[in-house]
C-alpha positions as CSV (number, residue, x, y, z in Angstrom):
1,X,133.8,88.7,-18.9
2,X,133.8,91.8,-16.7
3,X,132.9,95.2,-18.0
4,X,136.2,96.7,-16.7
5,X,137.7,94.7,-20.0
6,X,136.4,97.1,-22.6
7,X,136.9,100.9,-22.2
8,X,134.6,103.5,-22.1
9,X,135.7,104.7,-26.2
10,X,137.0,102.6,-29.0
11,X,138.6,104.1,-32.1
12,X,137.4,102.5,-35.4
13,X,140.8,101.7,-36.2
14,X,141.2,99.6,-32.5
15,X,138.0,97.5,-34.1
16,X,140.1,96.9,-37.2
17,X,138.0,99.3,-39.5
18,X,135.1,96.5,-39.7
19,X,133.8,96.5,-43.4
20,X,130.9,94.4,-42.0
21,X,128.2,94.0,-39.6
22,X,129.2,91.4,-37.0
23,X,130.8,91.1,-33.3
24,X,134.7,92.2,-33.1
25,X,137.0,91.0,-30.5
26,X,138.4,94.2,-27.6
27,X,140.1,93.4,-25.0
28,X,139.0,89.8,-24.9
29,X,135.5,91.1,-25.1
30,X,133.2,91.1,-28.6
31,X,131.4,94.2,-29.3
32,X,128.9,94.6,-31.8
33,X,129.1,96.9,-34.8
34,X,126.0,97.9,-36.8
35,X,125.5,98.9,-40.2
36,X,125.1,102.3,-39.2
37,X,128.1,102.3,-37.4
38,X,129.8,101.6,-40.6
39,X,128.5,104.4,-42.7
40,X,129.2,107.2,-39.9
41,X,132.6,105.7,-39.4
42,X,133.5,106.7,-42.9
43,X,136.3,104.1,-42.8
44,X,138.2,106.7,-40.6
45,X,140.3,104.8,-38.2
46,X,140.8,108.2,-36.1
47,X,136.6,107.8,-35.2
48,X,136.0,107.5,-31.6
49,X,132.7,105.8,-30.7
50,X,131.7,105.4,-27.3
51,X,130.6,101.3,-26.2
52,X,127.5,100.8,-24.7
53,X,127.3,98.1,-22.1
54,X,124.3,96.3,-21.9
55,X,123.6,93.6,-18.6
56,X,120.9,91.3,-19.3
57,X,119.0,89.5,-16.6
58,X,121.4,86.4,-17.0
59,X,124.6,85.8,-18.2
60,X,127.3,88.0,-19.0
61,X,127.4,91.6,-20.1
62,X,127.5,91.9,-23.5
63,X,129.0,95.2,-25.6
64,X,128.1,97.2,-28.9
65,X,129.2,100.7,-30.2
66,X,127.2,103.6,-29.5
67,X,127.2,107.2,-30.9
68,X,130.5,108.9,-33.0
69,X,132.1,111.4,-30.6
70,X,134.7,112.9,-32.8
């Protein structure tokens, strides 16, 4: 999986409006969604969260949401 797969931003609607904690599949990646992304999402599929990508020591990078930008 290469970090070019997942952009930059992901609207909460592109993640399917996730009613649960969990991993959800963009752009043949998975990126991880937190409770708290849940409660400031307030099941608006217009929010834009930014993804933070994370590269551990081995294996591949892996994703999760970060901060609500609008």
């Amino acid at each position: 999986m290469l970090a070019e797969q997942v952009a930059e931003q992901v609207t909460w609607g592109e993640l399917g409006c996730p009613k649960a904690i969990g991993a959800y599949r963009l752009h043949g990646a998975s990126v991880r969604v937190k409770n708290i992304h849940i409660i400031v999402a307030e099941d608006d599929p217009r929010a834009i969260f930014t993804v933070v990508t994370l590269h551990p020591p081995l294996g591949p990078p892996e994703f999760m949401l970060g901060h609500r930008v609008a």
